[in-house]
N, C-alpha and C positions, 0 to 999 in steps of 0.2 A: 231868774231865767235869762239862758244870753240869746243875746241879738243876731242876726244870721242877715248877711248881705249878701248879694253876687256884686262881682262887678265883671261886663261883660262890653266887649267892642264887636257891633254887628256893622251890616252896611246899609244901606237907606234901604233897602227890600228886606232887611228883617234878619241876612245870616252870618252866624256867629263862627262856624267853619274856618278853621287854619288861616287864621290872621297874620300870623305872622313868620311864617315857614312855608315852603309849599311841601316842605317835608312832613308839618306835622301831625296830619290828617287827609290821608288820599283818599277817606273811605267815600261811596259811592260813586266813583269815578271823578271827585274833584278836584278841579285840576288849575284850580286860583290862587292857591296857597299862598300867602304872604301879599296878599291886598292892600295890610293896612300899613305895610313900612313906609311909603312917601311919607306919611304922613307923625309916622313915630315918635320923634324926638320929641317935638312940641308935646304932643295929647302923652307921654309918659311922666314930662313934668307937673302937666295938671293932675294926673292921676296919685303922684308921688305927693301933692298939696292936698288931693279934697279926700282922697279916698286910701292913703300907705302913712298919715301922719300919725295920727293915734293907735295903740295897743290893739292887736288882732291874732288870731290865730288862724290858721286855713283850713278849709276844710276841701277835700280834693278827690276827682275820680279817678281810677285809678292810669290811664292814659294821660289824662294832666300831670300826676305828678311824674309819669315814668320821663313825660319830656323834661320837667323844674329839675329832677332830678338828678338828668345827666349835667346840667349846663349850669346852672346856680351855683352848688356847692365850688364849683373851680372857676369863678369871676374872682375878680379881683376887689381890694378891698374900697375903690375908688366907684364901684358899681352900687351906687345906693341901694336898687332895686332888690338886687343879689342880697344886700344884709338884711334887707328888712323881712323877706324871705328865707334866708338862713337861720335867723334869730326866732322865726316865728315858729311856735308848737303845729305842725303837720298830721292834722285828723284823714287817712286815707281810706278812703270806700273799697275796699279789693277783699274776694272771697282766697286768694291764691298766695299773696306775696308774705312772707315771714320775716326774712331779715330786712331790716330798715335800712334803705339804699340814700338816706340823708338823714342827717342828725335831729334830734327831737321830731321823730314819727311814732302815731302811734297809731294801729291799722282796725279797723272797725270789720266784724268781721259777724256771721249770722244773721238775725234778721233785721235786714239793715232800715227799713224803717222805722223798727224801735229803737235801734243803736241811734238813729235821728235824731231822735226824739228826745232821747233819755240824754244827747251831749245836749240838745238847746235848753233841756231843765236843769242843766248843770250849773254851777260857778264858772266865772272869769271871763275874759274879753271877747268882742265882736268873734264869729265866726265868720271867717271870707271867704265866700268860693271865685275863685278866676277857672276862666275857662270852662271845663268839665258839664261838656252840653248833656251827655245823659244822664247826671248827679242833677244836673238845674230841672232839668224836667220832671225826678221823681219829689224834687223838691215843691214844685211847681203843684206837682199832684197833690200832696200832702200838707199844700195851705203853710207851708215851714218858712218862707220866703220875708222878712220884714223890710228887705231895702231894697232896693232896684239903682244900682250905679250901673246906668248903661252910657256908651260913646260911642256914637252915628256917626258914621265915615259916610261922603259923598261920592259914595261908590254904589254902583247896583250888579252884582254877580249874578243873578238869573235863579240859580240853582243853590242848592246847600244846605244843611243845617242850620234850623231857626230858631231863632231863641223862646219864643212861640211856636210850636211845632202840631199846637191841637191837642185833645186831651186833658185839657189842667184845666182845675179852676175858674169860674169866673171871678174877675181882681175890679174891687174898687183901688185907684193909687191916686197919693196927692203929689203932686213936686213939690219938692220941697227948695232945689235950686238947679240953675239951668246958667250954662256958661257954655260960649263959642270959641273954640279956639282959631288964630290968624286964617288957618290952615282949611278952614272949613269944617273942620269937627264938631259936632254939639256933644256938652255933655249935660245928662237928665238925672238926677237925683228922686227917687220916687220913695216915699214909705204908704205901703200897705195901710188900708183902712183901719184895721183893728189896732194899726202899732200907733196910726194917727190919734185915734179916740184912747190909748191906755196913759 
């Protein structure tokens, strides 16, 4: 069975909303977009060591991927980020899209709770989701969730999309590690009770 992580940057109140664009999520009139760039550079190098070093594949909704989409494939090859993402197998949540709009996509498509289910019973590496707040919530719903890599920005937006939004589960989690970046960042490492105990 593979292992399935998010890794998600919310702000000290909880919201995970257009971090890093103010393009890239205006849904309910938010209008913070791009919060967390002061603080970027640093918290992408920790992310690129705890959480982009080892083998993964992603798993992505379909708004997440339309943004990786456009902007990844044509970085350059000095853009660590960009390879590690370009390299990696793209499992996409979308009832609508058919042609693969970046290389190694493969698009999940019917009832997508089984489709779930049936890629975390499968063979082969981490499954990561970045971003894709309403893929995390049915995730969340569905108890599918084994790691929690989140990074708390010292920021408070008011409003937004939460990475808790109500409805899921109730989660026992241990940390497993916790590291601050200069910059004021925390980063929390959590796995799920059950992934703890197996």
């Amino acid at each position: 069975m593979r292992k399935l992580a998010i890794l998600t940057f919310q702000s000290l109140d909880g919201v995970m909303q257009a971090p890093s664009s103010p393009e890239e999520d205006k849904s309910n009139d938010f209008t913070k977009g791009g919060w967390a760039n002061p603080y970027w550079d640093e918290v992408m190098q920790q992310v690129m060591k705890e959480a982009m070093a080892e083998p993964y594949d992603l798993l992505l909704g379909r708004k997440t991927y339309d943004i990786f989409a456009s902007h990844f494939p044509n970085a350059t090859e000095e853009n660590l980020v960009a390879q590690k993402l370009n390299n990696a197998s793209k499992y996409v949540v979308s009832s609508t899209l058919d042609k693969p709009l970046w290389k190694n996509t493969i698009y999940l498509k019917g009832n997508i709770n089984e489709e779930l289910k049936k890629l975390k019973e499968g063979e082969g590496p981490l499954l990561q989701v970045h971003g894709s707040w309403e893929l995390i919530q049915e995730l969340l719903k569905q108890n599918l969730i084994d790691e929690f890599r989140v990074w708390t920005f010292p920021v408070v937006l008011g409003k937004g999309k939460r990475l808790f939004s109500g409805g899921h589960l109730p989660l026992n989690l241990k940390l497993i590690k916790s590291e601050k970046c200069e910059n004021g960042v925390v980063m929390n490492i959590y796995k799920s009770k059950r992934q703890v105990q197996s």
